[in-house]
C-alpha positions as CSV (number, residue, x, y, z in Angstrom):
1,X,80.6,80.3,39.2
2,X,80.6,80.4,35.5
3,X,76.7,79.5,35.1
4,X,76.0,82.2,37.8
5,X,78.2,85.0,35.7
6,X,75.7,83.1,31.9
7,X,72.7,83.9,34.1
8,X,73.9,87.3,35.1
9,X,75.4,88.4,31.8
10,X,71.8,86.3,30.2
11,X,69.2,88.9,32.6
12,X,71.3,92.1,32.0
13,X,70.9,91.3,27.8
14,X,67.1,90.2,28.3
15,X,66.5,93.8,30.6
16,X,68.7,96.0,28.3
17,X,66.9,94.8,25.3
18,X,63.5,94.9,26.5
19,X,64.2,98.2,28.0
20,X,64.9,99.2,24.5
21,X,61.8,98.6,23.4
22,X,60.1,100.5,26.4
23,X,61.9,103.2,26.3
24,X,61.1,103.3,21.8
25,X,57.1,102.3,22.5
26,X,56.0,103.8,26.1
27,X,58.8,106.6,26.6
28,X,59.1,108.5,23.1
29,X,62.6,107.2,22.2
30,X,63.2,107.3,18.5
31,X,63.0,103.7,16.8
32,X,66.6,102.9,16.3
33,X,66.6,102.3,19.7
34,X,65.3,98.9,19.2
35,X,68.1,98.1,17.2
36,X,70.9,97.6,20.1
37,X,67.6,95.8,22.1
38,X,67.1,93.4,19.2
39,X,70.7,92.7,19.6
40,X,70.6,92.6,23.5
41,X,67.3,89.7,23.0
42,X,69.9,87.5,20.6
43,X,73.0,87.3,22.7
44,X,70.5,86.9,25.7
45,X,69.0,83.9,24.0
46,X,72.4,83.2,23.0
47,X,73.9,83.1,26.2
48,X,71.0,80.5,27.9
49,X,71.9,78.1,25.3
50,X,75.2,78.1,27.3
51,X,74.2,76.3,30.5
52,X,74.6,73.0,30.2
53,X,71.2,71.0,31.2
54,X,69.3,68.7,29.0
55,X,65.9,70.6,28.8
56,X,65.4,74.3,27.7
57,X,62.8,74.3,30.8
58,X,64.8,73.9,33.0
59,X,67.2,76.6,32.3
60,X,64.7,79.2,31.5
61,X,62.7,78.3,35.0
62,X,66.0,78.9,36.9
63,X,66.6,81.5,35.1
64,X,63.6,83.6,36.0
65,X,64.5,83.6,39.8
66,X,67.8,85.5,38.6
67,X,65.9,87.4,35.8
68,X,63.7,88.8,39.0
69,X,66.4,89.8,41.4
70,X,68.2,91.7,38.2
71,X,65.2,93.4,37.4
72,X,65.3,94.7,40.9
73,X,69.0,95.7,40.3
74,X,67.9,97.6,37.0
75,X,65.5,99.1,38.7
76,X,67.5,100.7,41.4
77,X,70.8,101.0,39.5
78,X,69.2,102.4,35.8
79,X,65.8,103.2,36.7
80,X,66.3,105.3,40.3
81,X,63.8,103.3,42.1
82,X,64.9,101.8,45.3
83,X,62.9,98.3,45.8
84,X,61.1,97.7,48.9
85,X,61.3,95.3,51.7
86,X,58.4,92.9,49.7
87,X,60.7,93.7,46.3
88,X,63.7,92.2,47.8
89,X,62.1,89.7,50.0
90,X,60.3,88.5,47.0
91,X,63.4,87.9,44.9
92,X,65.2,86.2,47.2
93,X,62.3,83.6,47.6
94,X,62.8,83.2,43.8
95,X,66.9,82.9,44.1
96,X,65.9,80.2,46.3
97,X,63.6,78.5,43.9
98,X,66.2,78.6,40.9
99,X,68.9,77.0,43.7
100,X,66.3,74.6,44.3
101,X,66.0,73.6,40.8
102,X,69.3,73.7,39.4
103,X,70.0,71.6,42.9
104,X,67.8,69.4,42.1
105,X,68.4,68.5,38.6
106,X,72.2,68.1,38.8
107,X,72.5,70.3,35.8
108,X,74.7,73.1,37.5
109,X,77.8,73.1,34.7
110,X,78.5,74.9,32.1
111,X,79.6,74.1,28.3
């Protein structure tokens, strides 16, 4: 349960701080913006350093299954966008993958 809350907690950092940047670069946002996002990208990278696995790889490739279905989440919660079937469909193949791999590699506790 506590590598599902680092994964959580690690997507809603990596979104937040790269929404940062968007919303600086492509939306108009003044520049100090990016400050609380370069923050956000730290504890993000931070916070993956947390699961407890031997290789970096393997963390990050399980993590992008959960990275996908948050960006989903942003999108609907933050953004106003309601995903479509293919949307959700499509992250839940990738929740599946990351399940798969941190299944597979025995490397499901936490520090």
């Amino acid at each position: 349960m506590k590598l599902c809350a680092i994964y959580a907690a690690a997507a809603f950092c990596e979104i937040a701080g790269c929404f940062a940047f968007w919303a600086w670069l492509k939306n108009g946002k003044p520049a100090l913006v990016a400050v609380p996002g370069v923050l956000a990208l730290v504890a993000f990278a931070w916070l993956l350093t947390r699961v407890d696995t031997a290789y970096a790889g393997r963390a990050y490739a399980a993590y992008g299954g959960v990275y996908i279905a948050a960006s989903l989440v942003w999108l609907w919660l933050i953004e106003g966008q309601r995903p479509t079937t293919t949307d959700i469909l499509g992250s839940l193949i990738c929740l599946v993958g990351a399940a798969i791999i941190l299944g597979g590699s025995g490397a499901t506790t936490v520090e």
